[in-house]
Backbone as CSV, one residue per row, in Angstrom:
resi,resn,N_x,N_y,N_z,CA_x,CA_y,CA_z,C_x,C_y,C_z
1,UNK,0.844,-1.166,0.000,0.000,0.000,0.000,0.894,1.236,0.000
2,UNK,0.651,2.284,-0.716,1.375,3.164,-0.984,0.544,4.880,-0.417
3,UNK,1.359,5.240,0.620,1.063,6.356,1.015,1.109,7.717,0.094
4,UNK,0.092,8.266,-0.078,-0.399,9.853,-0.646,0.787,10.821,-0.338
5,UNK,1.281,10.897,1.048,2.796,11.683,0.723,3.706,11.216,1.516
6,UNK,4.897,12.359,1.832,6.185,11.527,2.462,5.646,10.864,3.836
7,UNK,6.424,9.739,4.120,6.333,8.956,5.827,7.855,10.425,6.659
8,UNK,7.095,11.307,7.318,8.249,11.494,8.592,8.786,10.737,9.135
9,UNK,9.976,10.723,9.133,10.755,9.643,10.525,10.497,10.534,11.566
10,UNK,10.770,10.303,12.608,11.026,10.928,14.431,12.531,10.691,14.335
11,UNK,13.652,10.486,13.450,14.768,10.717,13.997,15.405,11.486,14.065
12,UNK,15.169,12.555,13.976,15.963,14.121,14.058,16.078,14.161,15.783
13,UNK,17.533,14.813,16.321,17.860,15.130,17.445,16.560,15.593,17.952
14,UNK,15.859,16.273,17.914,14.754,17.134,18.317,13.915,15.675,18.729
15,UNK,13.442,14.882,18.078,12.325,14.128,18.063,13.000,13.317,19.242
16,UNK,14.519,12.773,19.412,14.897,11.952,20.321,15.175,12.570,21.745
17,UNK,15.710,14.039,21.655,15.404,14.849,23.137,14.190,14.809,23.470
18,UNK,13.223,14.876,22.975,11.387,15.045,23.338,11.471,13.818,24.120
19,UNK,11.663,12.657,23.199,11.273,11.492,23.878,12.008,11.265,25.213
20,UNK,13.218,11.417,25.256,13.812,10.889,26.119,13.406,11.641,27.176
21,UNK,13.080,13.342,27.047,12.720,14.070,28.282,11.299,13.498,28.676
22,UNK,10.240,13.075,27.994,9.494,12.559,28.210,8.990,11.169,29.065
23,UNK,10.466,10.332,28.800,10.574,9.396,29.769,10.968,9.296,31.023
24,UNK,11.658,10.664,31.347,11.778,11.302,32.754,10.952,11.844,33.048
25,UNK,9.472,12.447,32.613,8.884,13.187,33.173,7.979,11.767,33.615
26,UNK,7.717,10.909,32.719,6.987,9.571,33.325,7.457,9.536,34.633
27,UNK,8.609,9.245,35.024,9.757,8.596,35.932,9.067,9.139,37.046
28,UNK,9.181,10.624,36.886,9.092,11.272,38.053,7.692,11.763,38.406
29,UNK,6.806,11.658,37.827,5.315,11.099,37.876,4.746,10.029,38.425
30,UNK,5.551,9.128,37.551,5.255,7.745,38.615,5.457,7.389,39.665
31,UNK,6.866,8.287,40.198,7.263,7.881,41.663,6.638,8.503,42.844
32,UNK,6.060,9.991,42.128,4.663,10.564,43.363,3.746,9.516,43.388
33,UNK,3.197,9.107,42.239,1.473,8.023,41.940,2.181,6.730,43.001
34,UNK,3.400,6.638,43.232,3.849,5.469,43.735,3.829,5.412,45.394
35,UNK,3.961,6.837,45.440,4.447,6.856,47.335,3.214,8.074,47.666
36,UNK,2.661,8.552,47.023,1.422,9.869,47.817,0.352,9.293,46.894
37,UNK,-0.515,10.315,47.441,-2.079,9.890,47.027,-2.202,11.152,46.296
38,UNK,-2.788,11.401,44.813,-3.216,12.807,44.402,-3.106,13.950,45.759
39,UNK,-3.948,13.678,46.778,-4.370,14.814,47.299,-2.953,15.082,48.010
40,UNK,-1.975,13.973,48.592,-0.706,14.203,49.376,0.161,14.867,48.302
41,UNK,0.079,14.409,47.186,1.295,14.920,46.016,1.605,16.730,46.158
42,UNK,0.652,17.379,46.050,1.167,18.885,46.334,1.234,19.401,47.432
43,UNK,0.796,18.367,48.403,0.706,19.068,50.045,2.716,18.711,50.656
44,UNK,3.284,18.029,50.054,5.186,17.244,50.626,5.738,18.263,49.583
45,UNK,6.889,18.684,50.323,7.982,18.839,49.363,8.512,17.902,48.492
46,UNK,8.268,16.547,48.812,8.478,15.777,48.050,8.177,15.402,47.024
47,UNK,6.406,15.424,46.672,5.674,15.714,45.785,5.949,16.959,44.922
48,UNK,5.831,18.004,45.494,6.193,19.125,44.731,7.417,19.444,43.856
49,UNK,8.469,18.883,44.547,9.505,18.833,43.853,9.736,17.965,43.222
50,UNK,9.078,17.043,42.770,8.734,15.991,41.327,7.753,16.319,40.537
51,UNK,7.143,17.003,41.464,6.055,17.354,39.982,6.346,18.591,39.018
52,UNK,7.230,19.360,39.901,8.094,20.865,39.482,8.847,20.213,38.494
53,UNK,9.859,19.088,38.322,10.637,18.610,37.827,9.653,18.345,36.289
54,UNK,8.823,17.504,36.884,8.052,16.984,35.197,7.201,18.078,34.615
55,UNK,7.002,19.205,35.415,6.230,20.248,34.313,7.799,20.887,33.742
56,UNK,8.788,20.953,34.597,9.831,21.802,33.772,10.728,20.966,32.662
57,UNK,10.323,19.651,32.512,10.467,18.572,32.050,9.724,18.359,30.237
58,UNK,8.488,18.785,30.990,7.131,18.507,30.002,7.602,19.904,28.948
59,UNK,7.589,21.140,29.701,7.998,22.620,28.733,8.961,22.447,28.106
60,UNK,10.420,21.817,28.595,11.361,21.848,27.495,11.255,20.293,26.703
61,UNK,10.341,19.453,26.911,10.154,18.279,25.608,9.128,19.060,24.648
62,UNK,8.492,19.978,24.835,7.763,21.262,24.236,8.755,21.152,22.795
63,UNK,9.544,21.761,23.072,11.040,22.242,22.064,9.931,22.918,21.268
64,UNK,10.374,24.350,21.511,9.734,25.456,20.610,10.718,25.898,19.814
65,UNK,10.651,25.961,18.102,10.951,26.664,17.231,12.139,27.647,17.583
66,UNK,11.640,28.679,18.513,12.346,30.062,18.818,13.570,29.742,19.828
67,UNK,15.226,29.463,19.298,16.191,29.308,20.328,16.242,30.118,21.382
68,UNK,15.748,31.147,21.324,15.778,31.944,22.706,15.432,30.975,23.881
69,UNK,13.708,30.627,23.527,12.792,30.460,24.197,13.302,28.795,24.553
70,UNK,13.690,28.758,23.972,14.211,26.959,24.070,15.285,27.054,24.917
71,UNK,16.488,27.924,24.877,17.198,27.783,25.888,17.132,28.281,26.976
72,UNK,16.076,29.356,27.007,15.977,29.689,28.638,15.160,28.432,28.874
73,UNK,14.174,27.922,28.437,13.209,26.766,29.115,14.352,25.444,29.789
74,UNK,15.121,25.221,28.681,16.319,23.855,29.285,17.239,24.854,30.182
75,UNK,17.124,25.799,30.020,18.377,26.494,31.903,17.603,26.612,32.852
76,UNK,16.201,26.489,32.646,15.263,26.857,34.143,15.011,25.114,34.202
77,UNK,15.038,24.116,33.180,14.534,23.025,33.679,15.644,22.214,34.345
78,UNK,17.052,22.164,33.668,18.239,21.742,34.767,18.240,21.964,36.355
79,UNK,18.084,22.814,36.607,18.292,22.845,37.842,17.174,22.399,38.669
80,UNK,16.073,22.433,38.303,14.709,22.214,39.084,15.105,20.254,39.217
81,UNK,15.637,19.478,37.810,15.883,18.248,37.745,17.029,17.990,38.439
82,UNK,17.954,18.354,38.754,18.849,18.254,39.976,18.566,18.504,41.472
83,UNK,17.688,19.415,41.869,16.977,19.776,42.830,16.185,18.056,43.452
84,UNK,15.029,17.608,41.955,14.505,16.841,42.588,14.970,15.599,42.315
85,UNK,16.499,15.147,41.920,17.549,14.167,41.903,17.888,14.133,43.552
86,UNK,18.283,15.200,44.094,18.667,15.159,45.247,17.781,14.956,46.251
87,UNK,16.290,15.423,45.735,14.971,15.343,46.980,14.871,13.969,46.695
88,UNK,14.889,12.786,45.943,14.381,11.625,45.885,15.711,10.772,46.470
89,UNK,16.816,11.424,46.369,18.145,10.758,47.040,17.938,10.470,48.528
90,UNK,17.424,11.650,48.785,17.315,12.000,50.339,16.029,11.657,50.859
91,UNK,15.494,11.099,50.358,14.348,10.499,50.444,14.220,8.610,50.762
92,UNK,15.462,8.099,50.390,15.382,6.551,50.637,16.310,6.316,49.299
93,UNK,16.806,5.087,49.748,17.268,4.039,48.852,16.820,2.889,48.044
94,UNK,15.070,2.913,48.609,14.391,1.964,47.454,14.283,2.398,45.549
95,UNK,14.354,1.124,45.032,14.349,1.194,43.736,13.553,2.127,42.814
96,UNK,12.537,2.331,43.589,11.325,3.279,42.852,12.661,5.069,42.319
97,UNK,12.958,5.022,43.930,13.354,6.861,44.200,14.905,7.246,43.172
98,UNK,15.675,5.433,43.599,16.464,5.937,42.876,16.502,5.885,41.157
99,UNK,15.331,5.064,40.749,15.215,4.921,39.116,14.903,6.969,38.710
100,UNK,13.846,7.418,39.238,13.159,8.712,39.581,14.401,9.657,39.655
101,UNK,15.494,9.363,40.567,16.693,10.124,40.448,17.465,9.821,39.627
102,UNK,17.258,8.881,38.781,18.648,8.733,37.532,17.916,9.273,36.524
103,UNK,16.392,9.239,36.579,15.912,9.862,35.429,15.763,11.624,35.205
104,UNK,15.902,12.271,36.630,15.775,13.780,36.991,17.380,14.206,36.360
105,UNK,17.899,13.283,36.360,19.762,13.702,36.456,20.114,13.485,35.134
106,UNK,19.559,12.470,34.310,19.065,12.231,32.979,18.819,13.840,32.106
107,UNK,17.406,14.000,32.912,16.819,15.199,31.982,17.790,16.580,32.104
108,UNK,18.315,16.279,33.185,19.191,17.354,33.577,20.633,17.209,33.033
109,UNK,21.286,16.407,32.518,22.347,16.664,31.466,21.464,16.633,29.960
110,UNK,20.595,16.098,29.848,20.060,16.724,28.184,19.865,18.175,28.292
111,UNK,19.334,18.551,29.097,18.784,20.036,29.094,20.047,21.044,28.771
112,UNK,21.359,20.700,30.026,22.492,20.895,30.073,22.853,20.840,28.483
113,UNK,22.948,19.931,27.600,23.704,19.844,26.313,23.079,20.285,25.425
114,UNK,21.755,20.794,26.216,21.105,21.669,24.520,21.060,22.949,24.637
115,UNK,22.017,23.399,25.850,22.064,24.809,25.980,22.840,25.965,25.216
């Protein structure tokens, strides 16, 4: 069967930063849904500072057009993903916190290399 026009690939750098920031923002989503209840998630610093992580996470897998706007979004999202690398460190040594912290530290050298 023959498609009407070109097939896009997703392999352009762009398409593989999205994803990959995207799989940290899972990470660190899942590990609130894992240890709080909706209503506990924004009431802990703990919560908050994972969920801070995956919205600043979610804006720069955004990747907007305009380099300005793209690199201030990955310099405000580094640090918020190191922030909550260290809140899930300090938080325990079970498997959940530290997958959640390799993935915050993750988004936080991509962000870092697309600056």
């Amino acid at each position: 069967m023959r498609a009407d026009g070109p097939i896009e690939r997703l392999t352009s750098a762009d398409a593989a930063t999205e994803a990959a920031l995207k799989t940290c923002s899972l990470a660190c989503k899942g590990v609130v849904a894992y240890y709080l209840s909706d209503e506990d998630a924004g009431q802990t610093e703990f919560g908050r500072s994972l969920l801070r992580a995956a919205s600043a996470i979610d804006a720069a897998a955004a990747l907007d057009d305009d380099p300005d706007k793209r690199r201030a979004t990955f310099a405000i999202a580094a640090p918020i993903c190191h922030a909550a690398a260290a809140r899930c460190r300090r938080a325990g040594l079970d498997a959940p916190l530290l997958k959640a912290a390799a993935a915050c530290e993750r988004a936080a050298a991509i962000c870092e290399e697309c600056l």
